[in-house]
N, C-alpha and C positions, 0 to 999 in steps of 0.2 A: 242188557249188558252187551248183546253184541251187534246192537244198534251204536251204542257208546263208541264200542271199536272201530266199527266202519266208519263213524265219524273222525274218529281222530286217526286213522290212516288216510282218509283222504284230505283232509287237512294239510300235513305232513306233504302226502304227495302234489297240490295245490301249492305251498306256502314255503317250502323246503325242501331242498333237494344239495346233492353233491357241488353240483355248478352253481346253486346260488346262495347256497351257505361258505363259501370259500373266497371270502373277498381279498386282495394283497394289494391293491394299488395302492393303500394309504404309505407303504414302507418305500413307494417308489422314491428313487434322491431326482425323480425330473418334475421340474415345475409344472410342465405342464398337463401329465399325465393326473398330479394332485389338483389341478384346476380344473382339470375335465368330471374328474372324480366326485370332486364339491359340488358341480353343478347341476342343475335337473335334467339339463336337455342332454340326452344319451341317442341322440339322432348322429350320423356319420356326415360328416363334410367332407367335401374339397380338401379344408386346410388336415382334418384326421387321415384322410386318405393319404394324403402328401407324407404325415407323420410314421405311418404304417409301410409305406413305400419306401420312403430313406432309406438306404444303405448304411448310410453313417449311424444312424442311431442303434444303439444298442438292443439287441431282440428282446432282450429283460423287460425293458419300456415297453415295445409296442404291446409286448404278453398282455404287462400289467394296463396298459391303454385300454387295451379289450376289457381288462376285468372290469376297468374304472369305466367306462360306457356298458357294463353286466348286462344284465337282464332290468326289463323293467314290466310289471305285471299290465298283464293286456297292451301290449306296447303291440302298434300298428309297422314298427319301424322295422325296415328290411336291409341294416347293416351290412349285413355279408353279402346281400350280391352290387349294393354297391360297391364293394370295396372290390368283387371279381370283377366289376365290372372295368375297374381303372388298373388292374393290371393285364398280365398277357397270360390268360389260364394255362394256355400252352404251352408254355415254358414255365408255370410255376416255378418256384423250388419247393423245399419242403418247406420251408419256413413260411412263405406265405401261405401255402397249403394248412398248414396247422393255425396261421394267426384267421385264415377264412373258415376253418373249423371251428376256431374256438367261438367266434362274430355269430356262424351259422346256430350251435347251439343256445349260444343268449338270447338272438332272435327268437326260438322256439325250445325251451330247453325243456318241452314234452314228447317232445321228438328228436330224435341225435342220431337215427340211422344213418343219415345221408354223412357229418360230420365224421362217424363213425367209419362209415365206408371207406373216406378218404383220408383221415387219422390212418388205418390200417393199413394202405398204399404207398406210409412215406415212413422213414426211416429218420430217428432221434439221434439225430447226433451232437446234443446239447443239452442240460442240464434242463433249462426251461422246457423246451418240445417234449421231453419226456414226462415233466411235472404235466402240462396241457395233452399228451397222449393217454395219460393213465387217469387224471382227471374225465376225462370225456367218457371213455374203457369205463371208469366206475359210475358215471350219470347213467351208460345203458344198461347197467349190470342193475341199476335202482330201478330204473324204468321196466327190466325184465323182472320185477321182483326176486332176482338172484344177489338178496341182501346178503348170505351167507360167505359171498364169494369177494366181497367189497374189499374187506380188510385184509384177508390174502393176497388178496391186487396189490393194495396201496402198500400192504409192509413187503414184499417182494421187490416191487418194482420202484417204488422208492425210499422207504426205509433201510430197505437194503441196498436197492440198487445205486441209490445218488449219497454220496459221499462229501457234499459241496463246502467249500469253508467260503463261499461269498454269502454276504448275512443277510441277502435279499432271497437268496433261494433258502435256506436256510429258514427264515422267518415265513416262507410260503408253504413249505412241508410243515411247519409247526400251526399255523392256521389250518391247515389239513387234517393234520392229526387230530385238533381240538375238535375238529367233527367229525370225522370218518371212526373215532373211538367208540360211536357209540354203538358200530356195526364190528364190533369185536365180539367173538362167540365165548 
């Protein structure tokens, strides 16, 4: 029996996790984040870097652009430092700081200290950044085996905290919810 269990926790830890049970790019309204999403190649270019970089574009998008390039198991590809690599770290903002947090974790979402680090350095002042500050906050609360503490996180800081009537943030806490419920005590 508790050969049984250790199999199916590590499993779980393997195969599922906060960060990559929480997909949202499909509700994106940008074409091309749903193209990117559809396709296999979850490698960063030129033209994704350029997307991530815009101004003009809406931070919703590049969030979900991130999600839609996720994780990909045993994936070689090292996202996030290309993408520090094309801006100016030194002047980040916080907003690219969280969208190179969120890149960092999907590269290696068995590890988040470093994302986590710099999550913690920057200051939410957005619906989204918060949804990807606390998303990341509960990947290492999983990782620390501090399951108890997950659904406190998420009902605190956004079930309580975010109040949104935009139906893409909206529809992102509810994919949330649908897994993060199952670390409800």
């Amino acid at each position: 029996m508790t050969k049984l269990l250790v199999f199916f926790y590590l499993t779980i830890l393997i195969f599922d996790s906060p960060i990559t049970s929480v997909n949202f790019w499909e509700d994106s309204q940008n074409n091309y984040v749903c193209e990117i999403g559809s396709s296999d190649d979850r490698k960063i270019n030129q033209q994704l870097i350029s997307f991530l970089s815009n101004p003009i574009i809406p931070e919703i998008d590049k969030i979900s652009m991130v999600n839609a390039l996720s994780w990909k198991f045993k994936s070689n590809y090292n996202n996030a430092e290309q993408y520090k690599k094309n801006i100016q770290w030194q002047k980040a903002s916080d907003s690219q700081k969280i969208v190179y947090s969120y890149l960092l974790v999907n590269d290696n979402y068995l590890n988040v200290d470093k994302a986590y680090e710099i999550i913690n350095s920057t200051q939410s002042s957005t619906e989204i950044q918060k949804i990807i500050k606390t998303l990341i906050s509960i990947q290492h609360l999983f990782l620390n085996h501090e399951f108890e503490k997950i659904w406190p996180l998420f009902e605190k800081e956004i079930l309580l905290g975010v109040d949104s009537k935009e139906p893409q943030i909206k529809s992102i806490i509810n994919k949330m919810k649908e897994y993060l419920v199952l670390y409800k005590a």
